[in-house]
C-alpha positions as CSV (number, residue, x, y, z in Angstrom):
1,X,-13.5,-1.0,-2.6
2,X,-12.8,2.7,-3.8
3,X,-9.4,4.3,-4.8
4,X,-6.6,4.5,-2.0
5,X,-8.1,1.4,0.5
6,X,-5.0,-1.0,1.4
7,X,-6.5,-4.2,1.5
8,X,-4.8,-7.3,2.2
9,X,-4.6,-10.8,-0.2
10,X,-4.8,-14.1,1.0
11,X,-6.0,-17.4,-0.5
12,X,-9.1,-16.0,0.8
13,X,-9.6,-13.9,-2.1
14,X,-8.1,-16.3,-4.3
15,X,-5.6,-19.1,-4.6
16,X,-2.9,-17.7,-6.4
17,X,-2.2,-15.6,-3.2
18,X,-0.5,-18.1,-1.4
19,X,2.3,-15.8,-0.2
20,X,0.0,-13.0,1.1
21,X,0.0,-9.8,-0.4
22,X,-1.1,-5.8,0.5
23,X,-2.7,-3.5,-2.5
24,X,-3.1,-0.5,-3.1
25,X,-6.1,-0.2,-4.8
26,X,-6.2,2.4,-7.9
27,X,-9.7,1.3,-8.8
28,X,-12.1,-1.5,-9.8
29,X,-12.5,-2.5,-13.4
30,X,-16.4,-2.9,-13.8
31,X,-16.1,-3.4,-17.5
32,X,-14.6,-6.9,-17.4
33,X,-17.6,-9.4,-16.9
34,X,-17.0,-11.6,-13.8
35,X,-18.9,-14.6,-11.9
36,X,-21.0,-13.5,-9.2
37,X,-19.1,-12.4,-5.9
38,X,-15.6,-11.9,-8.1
39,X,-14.3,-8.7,-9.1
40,X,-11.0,-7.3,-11.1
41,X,-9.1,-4.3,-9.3
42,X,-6.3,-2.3,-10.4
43,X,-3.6,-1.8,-7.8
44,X,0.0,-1.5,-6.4
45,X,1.8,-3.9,-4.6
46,X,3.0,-2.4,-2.0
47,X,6.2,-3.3,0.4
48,X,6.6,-3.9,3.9
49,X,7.4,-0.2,4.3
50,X,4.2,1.0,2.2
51,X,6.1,1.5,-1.0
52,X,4.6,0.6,-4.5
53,X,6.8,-1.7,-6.1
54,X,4.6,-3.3,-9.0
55,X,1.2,-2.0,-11.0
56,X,-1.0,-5.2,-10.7
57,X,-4.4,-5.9,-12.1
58,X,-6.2,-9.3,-9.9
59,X,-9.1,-11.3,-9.7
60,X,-10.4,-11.8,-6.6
61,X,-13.2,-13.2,-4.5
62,X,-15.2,-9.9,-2.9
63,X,-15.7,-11.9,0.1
64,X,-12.2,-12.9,0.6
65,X,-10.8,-8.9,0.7
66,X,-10.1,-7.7,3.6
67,X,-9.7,-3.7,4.4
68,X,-6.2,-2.9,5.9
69,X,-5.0,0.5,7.5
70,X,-2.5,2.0,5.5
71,X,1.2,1.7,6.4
72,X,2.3,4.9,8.3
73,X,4.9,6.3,7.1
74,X,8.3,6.7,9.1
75,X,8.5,9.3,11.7
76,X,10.1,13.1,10.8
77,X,13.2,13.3,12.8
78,X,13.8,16.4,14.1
79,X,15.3,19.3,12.3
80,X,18.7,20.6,13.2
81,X,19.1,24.2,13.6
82,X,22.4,25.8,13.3
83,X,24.7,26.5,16.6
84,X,25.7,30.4,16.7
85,X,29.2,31.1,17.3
86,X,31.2,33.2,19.1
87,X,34.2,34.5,17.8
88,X,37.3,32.6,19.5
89,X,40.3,34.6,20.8
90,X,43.8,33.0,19.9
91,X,46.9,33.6,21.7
């Protein structure tokens, strides 16, 4: 995992992820001594529109991780441009 991959969180990756989650991840944390095939990352929570609503750090099981694509973001509407007028005769 490297900086910006969305990966999703299930009990896969570990138990306490019994309501699923997607991460942003910000980075891995190598210095914290782990059992084999178990890693700590640094992350975002992110919504169902692709917002970061919490900093998280988790432990999870490599093997359980599983790369998402990232959500897109809403499509631009299109811009409005202003109507020219005429001036308008009265009377």
């Amino acid at each position: 995992m490297k900086a910006g991959d969305v990966v999703h969180l299930t009990t896969a990756a570990s138990v306490q992820f019994l309501r699923p989650i997607v991460v942003r991840v910000i980075r891995e944390l190598p210095e914290r001594h782990t059992y084999d095939g178990w890693v700590w990352i640094e992350g975002y929570e992110l919504n169902a529109a692709g917002d970061a609503v919490a900093r998280r750090e988790l432990f999870v099981m490599r093997a359980g991780v599983r790369l998402q694509a990232p959500p897109t973001p809403p499509a631009k509407t299109a811009e409005r441009r202003p109507v020219r007028r005429a001036p308008v005769r009265v009377g």
